[in-house]
DRENLUM-773114 format. One record per residue (C-alpha): residue number from 1; residue in three letters; x, z, y. Coordinates in steps of 0.25 Angstrom, whole numbers, plus 2048, in hexadecimal, padded with zeros to 3 digits. Each point is the difference from the previous one (the first is absolute). Layout:
BEGIN
num->NUM&residu->ALA&x->X&z->Z&y->Y
...
//
This chain:
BEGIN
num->1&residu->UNK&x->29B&z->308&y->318
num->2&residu->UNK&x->7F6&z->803&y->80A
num->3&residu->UNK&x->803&z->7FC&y->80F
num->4&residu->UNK&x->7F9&z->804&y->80E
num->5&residu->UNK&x->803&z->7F6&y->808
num->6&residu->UNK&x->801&z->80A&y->80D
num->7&residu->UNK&x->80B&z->806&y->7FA
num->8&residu->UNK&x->808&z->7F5&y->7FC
num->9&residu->UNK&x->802&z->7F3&y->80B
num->10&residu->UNK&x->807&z->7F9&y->7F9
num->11&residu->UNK&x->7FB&z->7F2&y->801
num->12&residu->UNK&x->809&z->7FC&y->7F3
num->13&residu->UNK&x->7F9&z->80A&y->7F8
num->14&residu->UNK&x->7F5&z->7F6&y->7FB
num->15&residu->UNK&x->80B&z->7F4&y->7FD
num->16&residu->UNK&x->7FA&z->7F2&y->806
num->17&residu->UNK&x->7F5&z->807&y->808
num->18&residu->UNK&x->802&z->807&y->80D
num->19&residu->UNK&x->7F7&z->80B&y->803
num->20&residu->UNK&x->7FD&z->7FE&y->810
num->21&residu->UNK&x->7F2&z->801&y->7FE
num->22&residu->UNK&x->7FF&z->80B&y->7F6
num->23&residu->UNK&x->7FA&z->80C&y->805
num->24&residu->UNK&x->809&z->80C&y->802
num->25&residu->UNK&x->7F7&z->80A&y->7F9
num->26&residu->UNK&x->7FE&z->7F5&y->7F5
num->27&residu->UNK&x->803&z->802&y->7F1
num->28&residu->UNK&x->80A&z->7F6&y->7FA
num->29&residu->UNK&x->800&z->800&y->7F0
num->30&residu->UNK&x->808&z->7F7&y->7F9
num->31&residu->UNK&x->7F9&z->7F9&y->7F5
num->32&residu->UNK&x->807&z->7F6&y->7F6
num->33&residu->UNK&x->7F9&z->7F3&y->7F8
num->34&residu->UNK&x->807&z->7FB&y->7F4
num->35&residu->UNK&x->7FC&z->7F9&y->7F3
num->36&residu->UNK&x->7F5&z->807&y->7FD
num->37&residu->UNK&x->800&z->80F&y->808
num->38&residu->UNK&x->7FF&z->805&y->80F
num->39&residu->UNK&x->809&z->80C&y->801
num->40&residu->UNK&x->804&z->809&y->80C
num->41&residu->UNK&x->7FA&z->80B&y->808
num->42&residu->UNK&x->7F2&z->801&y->7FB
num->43&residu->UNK&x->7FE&z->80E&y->806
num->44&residu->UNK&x->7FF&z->802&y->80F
num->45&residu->UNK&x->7FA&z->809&y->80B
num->46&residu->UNK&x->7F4&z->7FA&y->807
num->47&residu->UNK&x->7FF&z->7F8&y->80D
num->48&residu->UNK&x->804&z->7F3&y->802
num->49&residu->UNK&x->809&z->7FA&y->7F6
num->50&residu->UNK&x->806&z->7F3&y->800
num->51&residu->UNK&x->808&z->7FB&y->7F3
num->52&residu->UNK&x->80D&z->7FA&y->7FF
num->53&residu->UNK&x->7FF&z->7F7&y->7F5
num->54&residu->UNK&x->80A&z->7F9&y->7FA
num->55&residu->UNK&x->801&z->7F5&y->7F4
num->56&residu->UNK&x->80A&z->805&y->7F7
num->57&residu->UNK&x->7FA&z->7F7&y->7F5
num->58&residu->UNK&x->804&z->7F0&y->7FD
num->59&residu->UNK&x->7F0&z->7FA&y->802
num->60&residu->UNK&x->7F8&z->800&y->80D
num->61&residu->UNK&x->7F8&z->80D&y->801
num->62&residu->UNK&x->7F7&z->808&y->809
num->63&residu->UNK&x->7FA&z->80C&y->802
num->64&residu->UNK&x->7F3&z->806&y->804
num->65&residu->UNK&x->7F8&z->80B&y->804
num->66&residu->UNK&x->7F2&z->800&y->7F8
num->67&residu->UNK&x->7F5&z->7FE&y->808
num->68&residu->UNK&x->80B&z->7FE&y->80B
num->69&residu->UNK&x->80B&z->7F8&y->806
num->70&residu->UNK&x->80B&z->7F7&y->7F9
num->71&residu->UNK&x->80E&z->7F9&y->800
num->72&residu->UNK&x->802&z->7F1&y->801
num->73&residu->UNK&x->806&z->7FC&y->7F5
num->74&residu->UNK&x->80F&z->805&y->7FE
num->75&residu->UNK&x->80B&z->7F8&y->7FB
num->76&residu->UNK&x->80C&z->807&y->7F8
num->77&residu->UNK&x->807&z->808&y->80A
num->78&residu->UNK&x->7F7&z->7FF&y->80A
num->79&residu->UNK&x->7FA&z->80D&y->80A
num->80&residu->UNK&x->7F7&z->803&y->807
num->81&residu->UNK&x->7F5&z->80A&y->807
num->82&residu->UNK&x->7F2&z->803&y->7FC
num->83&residu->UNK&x->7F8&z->808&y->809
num->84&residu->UNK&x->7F5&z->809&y->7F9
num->85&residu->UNK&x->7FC&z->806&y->80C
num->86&residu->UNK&x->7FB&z->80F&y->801
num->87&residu->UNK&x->7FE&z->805&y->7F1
num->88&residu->UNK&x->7F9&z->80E&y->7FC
num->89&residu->UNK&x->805&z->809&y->7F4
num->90&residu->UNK&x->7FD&z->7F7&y->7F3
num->91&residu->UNK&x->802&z->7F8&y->7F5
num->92&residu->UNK&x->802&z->7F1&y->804
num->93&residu->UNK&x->803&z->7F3&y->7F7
num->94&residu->UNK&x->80B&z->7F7&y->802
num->95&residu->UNK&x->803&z->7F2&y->7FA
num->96&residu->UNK&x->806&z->7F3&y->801
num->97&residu->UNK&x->7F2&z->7F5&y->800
num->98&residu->UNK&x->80A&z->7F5&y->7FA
num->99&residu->UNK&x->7F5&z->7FC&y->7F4
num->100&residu->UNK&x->805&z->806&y->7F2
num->101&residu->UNK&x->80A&z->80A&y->808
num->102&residu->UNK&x->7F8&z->80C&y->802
num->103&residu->UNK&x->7FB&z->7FF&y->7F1
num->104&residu->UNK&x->80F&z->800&y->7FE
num->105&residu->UNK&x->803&z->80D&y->805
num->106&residu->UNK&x->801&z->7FE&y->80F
num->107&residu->UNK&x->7F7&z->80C&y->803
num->108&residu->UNK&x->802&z->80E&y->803
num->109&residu->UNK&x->7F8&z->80B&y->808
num->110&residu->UNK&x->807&z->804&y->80E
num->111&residu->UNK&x->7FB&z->80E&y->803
num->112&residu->UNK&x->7FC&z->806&y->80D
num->113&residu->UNK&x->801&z->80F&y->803
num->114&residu->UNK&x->7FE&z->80B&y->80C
num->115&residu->UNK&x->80B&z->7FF&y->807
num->116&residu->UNK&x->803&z->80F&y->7FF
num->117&residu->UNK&x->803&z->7FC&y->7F2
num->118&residu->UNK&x->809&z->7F6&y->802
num->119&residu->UNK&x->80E&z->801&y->7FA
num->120&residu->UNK&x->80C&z->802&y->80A
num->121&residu->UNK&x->802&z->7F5&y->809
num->122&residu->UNK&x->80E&z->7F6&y->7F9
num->123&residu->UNK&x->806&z->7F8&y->809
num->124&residu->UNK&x->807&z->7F4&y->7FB
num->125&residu->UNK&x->805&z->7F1&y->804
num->126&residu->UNK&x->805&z->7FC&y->7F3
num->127&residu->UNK&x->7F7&z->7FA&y->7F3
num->128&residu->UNK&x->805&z->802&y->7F2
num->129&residu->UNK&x->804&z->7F3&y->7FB
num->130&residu->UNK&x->806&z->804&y->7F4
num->131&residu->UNK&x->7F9&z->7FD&y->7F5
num->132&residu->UNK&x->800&z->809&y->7F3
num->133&residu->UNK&x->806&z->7F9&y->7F7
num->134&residu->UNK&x->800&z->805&y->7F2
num->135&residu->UNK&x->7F0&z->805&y->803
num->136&residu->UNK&x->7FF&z->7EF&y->800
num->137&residu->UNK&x->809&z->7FE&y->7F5
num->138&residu->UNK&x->7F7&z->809&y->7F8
num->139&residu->UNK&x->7F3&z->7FE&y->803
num->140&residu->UNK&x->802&z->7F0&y->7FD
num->141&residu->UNK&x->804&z->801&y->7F3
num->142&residu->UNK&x->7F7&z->80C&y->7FD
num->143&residu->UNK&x->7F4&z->7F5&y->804
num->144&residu->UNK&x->807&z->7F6&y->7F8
num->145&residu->UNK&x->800&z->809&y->7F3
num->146&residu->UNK&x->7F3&z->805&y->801
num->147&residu->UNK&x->7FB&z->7EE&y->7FD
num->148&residu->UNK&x->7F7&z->7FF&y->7F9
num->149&residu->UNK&x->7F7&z->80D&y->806
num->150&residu->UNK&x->7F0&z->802&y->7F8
num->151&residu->UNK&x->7F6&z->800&y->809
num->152&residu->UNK&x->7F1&z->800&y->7FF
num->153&residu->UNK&x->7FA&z->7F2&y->800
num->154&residu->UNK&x->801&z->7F2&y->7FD
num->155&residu->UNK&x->7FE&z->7F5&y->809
num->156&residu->UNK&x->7FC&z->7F1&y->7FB
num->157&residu->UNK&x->7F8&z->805&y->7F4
num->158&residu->UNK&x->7FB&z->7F3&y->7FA
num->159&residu->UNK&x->7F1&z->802&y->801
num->160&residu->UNK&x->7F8&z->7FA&y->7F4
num->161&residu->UNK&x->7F2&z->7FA&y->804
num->162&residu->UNK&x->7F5&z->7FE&y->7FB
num->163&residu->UNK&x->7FA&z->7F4&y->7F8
num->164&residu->UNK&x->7F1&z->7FE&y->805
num->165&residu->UNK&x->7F9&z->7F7&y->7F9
num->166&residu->UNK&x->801&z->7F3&y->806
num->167&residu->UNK&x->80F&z->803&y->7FF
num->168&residu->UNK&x->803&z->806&y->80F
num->169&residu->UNK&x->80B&z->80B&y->801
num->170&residu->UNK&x->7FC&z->80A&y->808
num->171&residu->UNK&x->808&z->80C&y->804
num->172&residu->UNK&x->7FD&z->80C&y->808
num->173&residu->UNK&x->809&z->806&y->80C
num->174&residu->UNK&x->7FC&z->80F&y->806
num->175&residu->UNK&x->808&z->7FF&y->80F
num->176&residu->UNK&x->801&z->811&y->803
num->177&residu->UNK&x->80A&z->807&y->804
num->178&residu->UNK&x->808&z->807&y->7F6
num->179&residu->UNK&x->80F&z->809&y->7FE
num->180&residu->UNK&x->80C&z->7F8&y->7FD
num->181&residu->UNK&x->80D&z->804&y->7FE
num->182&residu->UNK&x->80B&z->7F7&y->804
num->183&residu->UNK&x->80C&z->806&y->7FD
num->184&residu->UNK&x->803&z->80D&y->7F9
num->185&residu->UNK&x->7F8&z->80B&y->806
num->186&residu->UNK&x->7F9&z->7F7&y->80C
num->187&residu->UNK&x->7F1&z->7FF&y->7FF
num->188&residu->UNK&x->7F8&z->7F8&y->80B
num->189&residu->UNK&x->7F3&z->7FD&y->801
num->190&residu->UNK&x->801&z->7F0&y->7FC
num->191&residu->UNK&x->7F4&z->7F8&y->802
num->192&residu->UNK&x->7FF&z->7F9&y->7F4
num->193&residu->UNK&x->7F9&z->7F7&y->7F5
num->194&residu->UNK&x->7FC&z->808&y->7F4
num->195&residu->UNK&x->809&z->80A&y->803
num->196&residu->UNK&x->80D&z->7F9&y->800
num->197&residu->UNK&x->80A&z->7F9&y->808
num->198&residu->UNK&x->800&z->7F5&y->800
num->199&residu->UNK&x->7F2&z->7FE&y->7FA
num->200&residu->UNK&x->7FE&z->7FA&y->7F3
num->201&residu->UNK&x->805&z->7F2&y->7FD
num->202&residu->UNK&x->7F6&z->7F5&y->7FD
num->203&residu->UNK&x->802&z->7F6&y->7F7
num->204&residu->UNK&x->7F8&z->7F4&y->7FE
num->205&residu->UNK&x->802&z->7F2&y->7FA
num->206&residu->UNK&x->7FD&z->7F3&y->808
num->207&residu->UNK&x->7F0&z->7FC&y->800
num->208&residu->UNK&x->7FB&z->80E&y->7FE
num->209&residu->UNK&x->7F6&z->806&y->807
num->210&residu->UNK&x->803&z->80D&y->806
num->211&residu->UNK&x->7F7&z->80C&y->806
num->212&residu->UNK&x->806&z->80D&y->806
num->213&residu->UNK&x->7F8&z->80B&y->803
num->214&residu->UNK&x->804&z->809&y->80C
num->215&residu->UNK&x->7FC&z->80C&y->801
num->216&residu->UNK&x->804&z->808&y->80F
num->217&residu->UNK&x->803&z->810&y->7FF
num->218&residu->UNK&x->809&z->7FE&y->80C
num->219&residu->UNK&x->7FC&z->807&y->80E
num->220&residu->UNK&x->801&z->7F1&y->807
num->221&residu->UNK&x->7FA&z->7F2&y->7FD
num->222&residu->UNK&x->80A&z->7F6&y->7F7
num->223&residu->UNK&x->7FF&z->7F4&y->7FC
num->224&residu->UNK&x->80A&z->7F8&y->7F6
num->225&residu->UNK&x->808&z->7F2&y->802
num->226&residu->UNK&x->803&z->7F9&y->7F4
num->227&residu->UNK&x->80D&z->7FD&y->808
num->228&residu->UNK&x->805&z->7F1&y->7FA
num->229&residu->UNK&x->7F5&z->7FF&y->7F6
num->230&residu->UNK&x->7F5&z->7F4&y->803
num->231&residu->UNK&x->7F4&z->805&y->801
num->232&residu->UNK&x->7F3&z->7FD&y->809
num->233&residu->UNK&x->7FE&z->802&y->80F
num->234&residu->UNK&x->7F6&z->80C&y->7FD
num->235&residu->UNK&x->80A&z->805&y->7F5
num->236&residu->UNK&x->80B&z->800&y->80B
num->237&residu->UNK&x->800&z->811&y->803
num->238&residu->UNK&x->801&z->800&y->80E
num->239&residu->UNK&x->7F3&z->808&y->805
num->240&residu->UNK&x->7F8&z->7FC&y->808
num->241&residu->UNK&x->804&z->7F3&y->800
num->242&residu->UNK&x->7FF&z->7FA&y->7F2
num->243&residu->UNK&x->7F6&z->80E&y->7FC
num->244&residu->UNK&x->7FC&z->80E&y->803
num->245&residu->UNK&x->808&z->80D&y->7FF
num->246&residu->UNK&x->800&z->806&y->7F5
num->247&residu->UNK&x->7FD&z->80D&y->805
num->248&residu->UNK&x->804&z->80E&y->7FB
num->249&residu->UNK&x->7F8&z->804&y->7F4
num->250&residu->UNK&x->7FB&z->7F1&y->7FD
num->251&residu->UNK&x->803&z->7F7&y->7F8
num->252&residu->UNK&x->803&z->7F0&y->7FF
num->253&residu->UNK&x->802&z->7F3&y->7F7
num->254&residu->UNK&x->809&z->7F6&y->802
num->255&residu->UNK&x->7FE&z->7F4&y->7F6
num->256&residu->UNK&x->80A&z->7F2&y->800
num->257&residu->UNK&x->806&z->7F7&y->7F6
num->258&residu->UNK&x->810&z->801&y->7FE
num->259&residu->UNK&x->800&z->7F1&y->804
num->260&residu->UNK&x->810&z->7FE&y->7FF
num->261&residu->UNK&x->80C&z->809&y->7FC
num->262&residu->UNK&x->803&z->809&y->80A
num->263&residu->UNK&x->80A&z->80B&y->803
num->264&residu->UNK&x->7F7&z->809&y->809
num->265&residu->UNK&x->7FF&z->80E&y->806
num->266&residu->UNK&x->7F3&z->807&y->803
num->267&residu->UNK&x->7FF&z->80B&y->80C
num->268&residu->UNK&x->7F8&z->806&y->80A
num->269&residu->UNK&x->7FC&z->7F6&y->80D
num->270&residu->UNK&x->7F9&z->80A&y->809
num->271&residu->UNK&x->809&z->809&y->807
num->272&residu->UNK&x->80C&z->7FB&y->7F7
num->273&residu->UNK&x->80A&z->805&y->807
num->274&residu->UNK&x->7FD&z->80D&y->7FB
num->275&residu->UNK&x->7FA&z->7FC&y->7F3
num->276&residu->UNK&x->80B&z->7F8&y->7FB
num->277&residu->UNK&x->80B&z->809&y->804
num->278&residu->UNK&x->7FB&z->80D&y->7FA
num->279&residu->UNK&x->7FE&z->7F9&y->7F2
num->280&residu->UNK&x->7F2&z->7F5&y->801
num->281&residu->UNK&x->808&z->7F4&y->7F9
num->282&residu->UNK&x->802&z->7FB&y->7F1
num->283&residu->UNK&x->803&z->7F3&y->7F7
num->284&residu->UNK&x->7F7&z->7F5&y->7FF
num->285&residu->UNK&x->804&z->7F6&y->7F5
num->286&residu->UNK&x->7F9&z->7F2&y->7FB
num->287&residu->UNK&x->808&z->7F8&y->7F6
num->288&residu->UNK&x->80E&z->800&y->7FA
num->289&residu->UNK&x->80E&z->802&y->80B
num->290&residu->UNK&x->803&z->7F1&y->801
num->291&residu->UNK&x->80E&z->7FF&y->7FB
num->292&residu->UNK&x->80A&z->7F4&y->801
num->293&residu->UNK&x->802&z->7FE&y->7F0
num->294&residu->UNK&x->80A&z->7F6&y->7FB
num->295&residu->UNK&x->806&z->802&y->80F
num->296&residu->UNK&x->810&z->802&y->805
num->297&residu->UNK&x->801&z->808&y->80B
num->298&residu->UNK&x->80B&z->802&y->808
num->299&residu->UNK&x->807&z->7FF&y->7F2
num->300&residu->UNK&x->7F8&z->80A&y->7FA
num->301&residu->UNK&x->7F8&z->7FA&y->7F3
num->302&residu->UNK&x->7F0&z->803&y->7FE
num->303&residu->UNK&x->7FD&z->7FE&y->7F3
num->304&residu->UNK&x->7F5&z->7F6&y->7FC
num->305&residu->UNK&x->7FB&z->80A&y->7F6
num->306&residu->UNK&x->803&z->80C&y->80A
num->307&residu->UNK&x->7F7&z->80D&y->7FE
num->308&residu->UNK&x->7FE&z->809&y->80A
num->309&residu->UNK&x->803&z->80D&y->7FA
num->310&residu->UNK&x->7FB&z->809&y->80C
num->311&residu->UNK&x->7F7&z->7FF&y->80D
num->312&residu->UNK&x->803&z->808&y->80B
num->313&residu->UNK&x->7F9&z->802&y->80A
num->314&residu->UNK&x->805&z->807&y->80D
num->315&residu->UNK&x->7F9&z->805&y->80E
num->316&residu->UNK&x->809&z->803&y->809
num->317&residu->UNK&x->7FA&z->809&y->80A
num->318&residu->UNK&x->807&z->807&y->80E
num->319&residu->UNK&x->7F5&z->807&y->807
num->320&residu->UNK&x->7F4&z->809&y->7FF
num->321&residu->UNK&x->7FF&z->80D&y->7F7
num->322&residu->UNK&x->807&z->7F9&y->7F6
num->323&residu->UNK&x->80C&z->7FA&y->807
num->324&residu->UNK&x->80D&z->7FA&y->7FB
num->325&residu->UNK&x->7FC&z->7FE&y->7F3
num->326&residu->UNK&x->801&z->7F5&y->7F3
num->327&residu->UNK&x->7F2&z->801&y->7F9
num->328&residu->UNK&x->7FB&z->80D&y->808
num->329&residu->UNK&x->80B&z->807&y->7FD
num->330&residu->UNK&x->80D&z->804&y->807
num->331&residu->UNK&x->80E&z->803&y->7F7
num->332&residu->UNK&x->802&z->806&y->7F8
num->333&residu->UNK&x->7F1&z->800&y->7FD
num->334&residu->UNK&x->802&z->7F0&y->7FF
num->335&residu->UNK&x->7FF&z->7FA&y->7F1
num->336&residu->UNK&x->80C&z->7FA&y->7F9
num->337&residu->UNK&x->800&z->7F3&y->7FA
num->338&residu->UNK&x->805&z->800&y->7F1
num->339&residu->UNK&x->804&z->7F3&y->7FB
num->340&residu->UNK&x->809&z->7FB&y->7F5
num->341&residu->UNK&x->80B&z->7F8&y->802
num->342&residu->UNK&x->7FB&z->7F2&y->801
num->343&residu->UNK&x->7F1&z->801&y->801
num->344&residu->UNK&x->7F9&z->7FB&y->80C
num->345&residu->UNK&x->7F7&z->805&y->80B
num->346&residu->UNK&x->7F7&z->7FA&y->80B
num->347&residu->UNK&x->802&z->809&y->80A
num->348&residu->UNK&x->7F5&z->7FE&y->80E
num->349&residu->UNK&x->802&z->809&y->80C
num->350&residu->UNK&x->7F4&z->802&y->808
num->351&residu->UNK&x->802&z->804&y->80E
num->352&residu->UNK&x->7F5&z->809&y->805
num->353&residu->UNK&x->808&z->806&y->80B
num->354&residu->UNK&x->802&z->800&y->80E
num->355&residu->UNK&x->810&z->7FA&y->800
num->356&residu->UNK&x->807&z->7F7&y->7F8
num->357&residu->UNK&x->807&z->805&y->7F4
num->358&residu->UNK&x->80E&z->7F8&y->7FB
num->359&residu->UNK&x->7FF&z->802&y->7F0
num->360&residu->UNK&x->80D&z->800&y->7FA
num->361&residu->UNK&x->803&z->802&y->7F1
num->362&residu->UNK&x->80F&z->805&y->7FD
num->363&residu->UNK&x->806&z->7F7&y->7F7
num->364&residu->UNK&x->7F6&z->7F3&y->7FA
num->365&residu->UNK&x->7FC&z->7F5&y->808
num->366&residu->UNK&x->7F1&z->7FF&y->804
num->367&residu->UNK&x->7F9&z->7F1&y->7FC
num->368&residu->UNK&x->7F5&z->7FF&y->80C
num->369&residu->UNK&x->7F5&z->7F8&y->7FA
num->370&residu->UNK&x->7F5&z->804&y->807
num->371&residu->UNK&x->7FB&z->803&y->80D
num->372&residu->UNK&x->7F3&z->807&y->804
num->373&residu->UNK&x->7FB&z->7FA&y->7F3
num->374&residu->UNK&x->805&z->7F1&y->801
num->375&residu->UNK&x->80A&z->7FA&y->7F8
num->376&residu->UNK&x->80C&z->7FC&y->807
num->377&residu->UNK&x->805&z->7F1&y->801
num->378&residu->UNK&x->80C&z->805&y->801
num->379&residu->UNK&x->804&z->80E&y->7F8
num->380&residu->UNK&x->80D&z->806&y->806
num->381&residu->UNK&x->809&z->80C&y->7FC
num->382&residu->UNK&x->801&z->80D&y->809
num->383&residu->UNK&x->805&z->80F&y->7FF
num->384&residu->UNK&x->7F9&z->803&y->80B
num->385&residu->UNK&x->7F2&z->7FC&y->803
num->386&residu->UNK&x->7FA&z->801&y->80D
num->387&residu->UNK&x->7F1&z->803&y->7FE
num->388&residu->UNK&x->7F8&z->803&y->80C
num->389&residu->UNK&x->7F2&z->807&y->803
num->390&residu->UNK&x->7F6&z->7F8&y->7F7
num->391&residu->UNK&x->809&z->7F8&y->7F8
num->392&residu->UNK&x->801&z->7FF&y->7F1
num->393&residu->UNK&x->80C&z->7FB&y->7FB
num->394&residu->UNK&x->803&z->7FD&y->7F1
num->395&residu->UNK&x->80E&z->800&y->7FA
num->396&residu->UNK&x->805&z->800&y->7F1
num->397&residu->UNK&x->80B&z->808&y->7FB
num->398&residu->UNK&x->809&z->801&y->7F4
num->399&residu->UNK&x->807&z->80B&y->7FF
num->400&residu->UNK&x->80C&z->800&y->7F6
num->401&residu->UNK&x->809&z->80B&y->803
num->402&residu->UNK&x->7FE&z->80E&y->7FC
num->403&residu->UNK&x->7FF&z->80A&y->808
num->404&residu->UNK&x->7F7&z->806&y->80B
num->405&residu->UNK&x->800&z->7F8&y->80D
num->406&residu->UNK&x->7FA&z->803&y->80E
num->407&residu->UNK&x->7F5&z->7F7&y->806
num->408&residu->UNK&x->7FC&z->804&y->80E
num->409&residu->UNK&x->7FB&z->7FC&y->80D
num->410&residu->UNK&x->80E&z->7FC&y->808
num->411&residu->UNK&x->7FB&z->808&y->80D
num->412&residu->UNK&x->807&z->80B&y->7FE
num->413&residu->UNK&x->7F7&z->80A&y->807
num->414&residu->UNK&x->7F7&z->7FB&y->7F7
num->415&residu->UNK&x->807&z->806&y->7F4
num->416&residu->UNK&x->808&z->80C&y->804
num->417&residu->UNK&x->801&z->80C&y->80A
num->418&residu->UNK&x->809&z->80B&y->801
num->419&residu->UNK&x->7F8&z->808&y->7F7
num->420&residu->UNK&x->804&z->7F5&y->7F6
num->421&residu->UNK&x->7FA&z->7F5&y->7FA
num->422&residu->UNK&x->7F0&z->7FD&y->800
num->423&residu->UNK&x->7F7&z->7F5&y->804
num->424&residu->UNK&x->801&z->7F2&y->7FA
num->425&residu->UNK&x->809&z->801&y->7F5
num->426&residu->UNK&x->7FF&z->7FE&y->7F2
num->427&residu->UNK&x->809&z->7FC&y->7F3
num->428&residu->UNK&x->801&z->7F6&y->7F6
num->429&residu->UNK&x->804&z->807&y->7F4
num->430&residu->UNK&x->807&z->7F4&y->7F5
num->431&residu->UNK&x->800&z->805&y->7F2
//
């Protein structure tokens, strides 16, 4: 409903927040936040409008005017007014900047037109806080059946490299900015490693030498960490401080030897928080997954002859183009696991987002070995594992009862919405 506040003076009429100092000819649309969509009166007469925002939603969010001025941050249930000033006919963005939210779905166009083509003026004091239940029901379990969605593209491609002659492997990365779709029917314009997201994995043993050939088609300078991985100061990726930009349409070589096993990350350095979110990172390995053979943890036996049956690597993600998302991709675009009953897999999240992610696996124990590459003194048992930005933790599983179980992120924002399901979740599949 649309309210004109010089009809109405009613100080209740926007719940906490009193209206002393609106502006009786001001315009008053009410405007909802909730995981993850902004709805309300998105069409009003222009003048001077001031929102009445409310959080309907169970995380903090915001909103804001493009090019314009913004909430603080809103806790659940919380109100408040967001003066927008004097607005001409046209087409205006609104958001919520909480990093990973507006890639969610937290935007929407709010329209200005003439004010001889406003709609009657509707007066009311009273929001709907009744929410449609059976749409919710629906579209959660329409979400749900639609797992496992195809998409176009896969990220963390192994890339082959290479053999030069005096046995260097070298590999070749093209940084550009390319479509990918995320989930069903969502394309964005990732920033990516030969097209993919996340870029290519790279594998290398212990002692090898390694060259990567960069190639830059993106508008902006880059660079690349080798993020855990020991390399030399002037291998380091950090323009200009250990070398020069690699500036678009050039070129650049980056040559080290893979000194110790490592369980690394490569990703952009200069203007990271843009590159990395909207899809600049990938899996760097060196060695074998140290694992804790012949060891009892927390009553769980690893066998002394134990064989890993499957690697997994996962890059959680939040913000950016990309968004919530396991391997660049957001359910039900996210891949399942198939495992038979018994086998096991080395799983490592890789955490290049901008929050911590909780990773919990419905049903079997996770054996933390590893963390960011380095064998634990002590391995210990979780069903949740707290990974935060940067991190790299390594856990064994053995799945042994057949069925399809949920393994998510335990935010809950993070996996689902009321349009249902999405984000970081995925499913072991045990045959």
């Amino acid at each position: 409903m649309l309210v004109l506040v010089g009809c109405s003076p009613d100080d209740e009429l926007l719940g906490e927040v009193q209206l002393d100092d609106v502006p009786t000819d001001a315009v008053v649309p009410l405007v909802d936040l909730s995981e993850f969509a902004i709805r309300g009166d998105l069409t009003v007469p222009a003048g001077h409008v001031i929102l009445d925002v409310l959080n309907t939603g169970a995380a903090p969010h915001n909103v804001r005017l493009a090019n314009g001025p913004q909430t603080a941050d809103l806790q659940s249930g919380d109100a408040t007014l967001l003066d927008l000033g004097e607005l001409s006919p046209g087409s205006y963005e609104l958001f919520c900047d909480i990093p990973g939210h507006r890639e969610s779905g937290m935007t929407t166009t709010f329209t200005v037109v003439p004010e001889a083509d406003a709609s009657p003026t509707l007066i009311s004091t009273e929001r709907s806080d009744e929410p449609d239940w059976a749409h919710l029901d629906a579209a959660m379990l329409d979400s749900i059946r639609a797992f496992p969605a195809e998409t176009e593209g896969l990220g963390n491609v192994r890339l082959e490299p290479t053999i030069l002659p005096d046995g260097t492997k070298e590999f070749d990365l093209t940084v550009a900015i390319t479509p990918w779709e995320v989930e069903p029917g969502r394309i964005v314009d990732a920033w990516s490693y030969n097209g993919i997201v996340p870029g290519p994995e790279i594998r290398v043993d212990v002692g090898d030498k390694v060259r990567v050939n960069v190639q830059n088609d993106l508008p902006l300078g880059t660079d690349i960490h080798w993020h855990g991985i020991a390399t030399p100061n002037d291998q380091d990726g950090v323009a200009p401080i250990t070398q020069d930009l690699i500036e678009t349409g050039t070129n650049y070589t980056y040559e080290f030897v893979a000194e110790r096993a490592a369980i690394g990350m490569y990703h952009a350095h200069h203007h990271g928080q843009m590159a990395i979110p909207n899809g600049l990172f990938g899996v760097f390995t060196i060695g074998d997954i140290p694992i804790p053979r012949g060891e009892t943890v927390s009553g769980i036996e690893i066998p002394e002859d134990l064989v890993i049956d499957h690697e997994i690597p996962m890059v959680l993600n939040d913000a950016g183009v990309i968004g919530y998302s396991l391997n660049g991709k957001s359910f039900p675009a996210t891949e399942p696991y198939v495992i038979e009953s018994g086998e096991w897999a080395a799983v490592t999240y890789y955490n290049e987002g901008l929050q911590i992610h909780p990773m919990h696996l419905h049903q079997f124990p996770q054996i933390v070995v590893a963390k960011d590459g380095f064998p634990l003194d002590n391995p210990y048992v979780a069903d949740t594992v707290n990974v935060a930005p940067g991190e790299r933790y390594t856990v064994l599983i053995n799945p042994n009862l057949e069925g399809t179980w949920v393994w998510h992120c335990h935010i809950l924002t993070h996996v689902e919405r009321d349009e249902g399901m999405f984000g970081m979740v995925t499913a072991i599949v045990v045959t």
